[in-house]
C-alpha positions in Angstrom: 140.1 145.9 179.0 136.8 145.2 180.5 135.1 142.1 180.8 132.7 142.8 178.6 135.0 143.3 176.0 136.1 139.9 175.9 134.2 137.2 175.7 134.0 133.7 178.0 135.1 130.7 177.3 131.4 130.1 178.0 129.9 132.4 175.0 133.0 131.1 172.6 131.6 127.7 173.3 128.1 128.7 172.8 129.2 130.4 169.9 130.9 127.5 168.5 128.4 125.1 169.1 125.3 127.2 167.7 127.6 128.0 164.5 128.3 124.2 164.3 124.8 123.2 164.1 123.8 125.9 162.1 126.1 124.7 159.5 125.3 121.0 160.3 121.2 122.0 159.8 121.8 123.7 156.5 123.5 121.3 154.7 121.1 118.9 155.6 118.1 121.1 154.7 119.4 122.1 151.3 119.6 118.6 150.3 116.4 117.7 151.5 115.1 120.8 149.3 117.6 119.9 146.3 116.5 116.4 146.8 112.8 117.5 146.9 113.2 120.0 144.5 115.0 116.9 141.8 111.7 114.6 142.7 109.8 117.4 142.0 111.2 117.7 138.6 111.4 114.5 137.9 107.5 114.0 138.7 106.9 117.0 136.5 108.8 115.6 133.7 107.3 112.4 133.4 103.8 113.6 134.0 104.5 116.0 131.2 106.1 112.6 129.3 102.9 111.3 130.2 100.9 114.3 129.1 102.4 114.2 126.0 101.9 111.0 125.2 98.3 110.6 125.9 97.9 114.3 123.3 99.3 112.0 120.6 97.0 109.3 121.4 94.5 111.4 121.6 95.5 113.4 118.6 95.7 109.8 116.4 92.6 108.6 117.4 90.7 111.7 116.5 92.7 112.1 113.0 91.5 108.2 112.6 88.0 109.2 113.4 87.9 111.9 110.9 89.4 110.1 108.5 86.6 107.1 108.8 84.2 110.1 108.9 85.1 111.2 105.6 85.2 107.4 104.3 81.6 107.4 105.3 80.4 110.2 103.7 82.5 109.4 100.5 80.6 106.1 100.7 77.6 107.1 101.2 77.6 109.7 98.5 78.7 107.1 96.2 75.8 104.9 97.2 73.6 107.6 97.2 74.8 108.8 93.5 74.5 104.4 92.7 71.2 104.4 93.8 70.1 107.6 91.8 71.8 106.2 88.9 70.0 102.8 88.1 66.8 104.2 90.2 64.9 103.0 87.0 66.4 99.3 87.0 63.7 97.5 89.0 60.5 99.5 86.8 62.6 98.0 83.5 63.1 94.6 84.7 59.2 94.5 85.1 58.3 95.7 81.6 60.3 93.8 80.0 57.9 90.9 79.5 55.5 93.0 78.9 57.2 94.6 75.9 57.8 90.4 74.6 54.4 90.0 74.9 53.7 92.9 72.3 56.7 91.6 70.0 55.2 88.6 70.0 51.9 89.1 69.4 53.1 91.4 66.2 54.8 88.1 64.7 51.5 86.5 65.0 49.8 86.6 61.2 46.5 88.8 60.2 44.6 88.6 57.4 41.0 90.3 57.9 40.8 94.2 58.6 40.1 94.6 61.9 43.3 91.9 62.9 45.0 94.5 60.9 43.7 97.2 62.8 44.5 95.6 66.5 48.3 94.6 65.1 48.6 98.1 64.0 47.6 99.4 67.9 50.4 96.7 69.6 52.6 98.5 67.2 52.1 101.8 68.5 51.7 100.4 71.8 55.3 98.9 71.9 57.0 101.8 70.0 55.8 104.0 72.7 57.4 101.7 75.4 60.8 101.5 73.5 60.8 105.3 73.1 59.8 105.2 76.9 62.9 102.9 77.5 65.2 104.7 75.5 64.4 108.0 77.1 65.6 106.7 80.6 68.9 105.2 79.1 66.9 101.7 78.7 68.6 99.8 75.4 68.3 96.9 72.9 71.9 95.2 72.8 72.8 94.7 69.4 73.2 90.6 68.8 72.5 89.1 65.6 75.4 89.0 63.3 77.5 90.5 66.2 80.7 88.4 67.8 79.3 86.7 70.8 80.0 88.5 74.4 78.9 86.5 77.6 78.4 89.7 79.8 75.8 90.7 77.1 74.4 87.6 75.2 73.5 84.1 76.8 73.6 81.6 74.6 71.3 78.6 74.9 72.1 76.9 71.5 75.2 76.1 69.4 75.1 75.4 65.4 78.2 74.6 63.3 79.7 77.3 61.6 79.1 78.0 57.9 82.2 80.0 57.0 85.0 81.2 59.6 84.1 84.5 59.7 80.7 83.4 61.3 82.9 81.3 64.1 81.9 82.8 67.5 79.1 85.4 66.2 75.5 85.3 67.0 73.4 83.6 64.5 69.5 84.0 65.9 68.2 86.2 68.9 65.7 83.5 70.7 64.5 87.0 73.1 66.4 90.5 72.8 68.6 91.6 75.5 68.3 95.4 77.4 71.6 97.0 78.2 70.2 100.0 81.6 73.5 102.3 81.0 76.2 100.1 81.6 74.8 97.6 83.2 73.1 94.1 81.4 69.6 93.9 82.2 68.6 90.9 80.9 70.8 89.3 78.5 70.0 88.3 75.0 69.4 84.6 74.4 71.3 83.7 71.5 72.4 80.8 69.2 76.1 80.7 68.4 77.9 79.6 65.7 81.1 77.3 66.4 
């Protein structure tokens, strides 16, 4: 056999040596890349933990906004529908008096022609406000004889009852009460019987 054949002692140890630390860097490098590889992951995970929570966060709080959007609108169309409603309310209020003013001055007694004549245009002149009234859902509330109601009648004097049926029921309308669709405009003013 040749020399060549064989190896040294010298390349054996060469050998040896470069396998050694061949094997002695790999280990070491594949753990470093496992190791790097498992803090990878791990910072992927919880920035994906992360991500996921701040969707749901974000997720609520626009569900929350929506919802007080819709609350909004909801309110505002009820408002809106309110104000539409009793739009009327204020004009009422003011002619009111007005319309006392005519009932008052028909109570008042006539006896020459022209008297006659004057009472007869108050007449028309306050029919054609209650007709007015009514048209826009503006009422008398019903009080004399009826059993007294505080959200509809006021009453500003008490008499003793003649019979028990008459107990709590309105006696005398002192000034008449308007009723604008279901709400109380003014109330009546009313004597009661106890």
């Amino acid at each position: 056999m040749s020399k060549e054949e064989f190896p040294s002692e010298k390349d054996i140890d060469k050998k040896d040596v470069s396998s050694k630390t061949k094997k002695t860097k790999a280990k070491p490098d594949t753990k470093k890349k496992e190791e790097t590889k498992k803090d990878s992951n791990e910072k992927l995970d919880k920035e994906i933990a992360d991500l996921k929570d701040k969707n749901k966060k974000l997720e609520d709080k626009f569900l929350r906004s929506e919802a007080e959007n819709q609350n909004m609108q909801n309110r505002y169309a009820k408002e809106r529908s309110q104000l539409i409603k009793y739009q009327s309310q204020d004009l009422a209020k003011d002619v009111l008096p007005a319309m006392d003013n005519l009932e008052r001055a028909l109570n008042a007694e006539v006896d020459d022609k022209d008297s006659k004549q004057l009472k007869k245009g108050v007449q028309m002149t306050l029919d054609s406000l209650v007709k007015a009234m009514k048209d826009h859902g503006i009422v008398e509330i019903k009080a004399e004889g009826v059993k007294f109601d505080p959200t509809l009648h006021q009453a500003v004097q008490t008499v003793p009852a003649k019979s028990d049926d008459q107990k709590d029921h309105v006696v005398k309308v002192l000034q008449k009460g308007y009723q604008y669709k279901d709400r109380t405009l003014r109330p009546a003013m009313v004597v009661v019987a106890q």
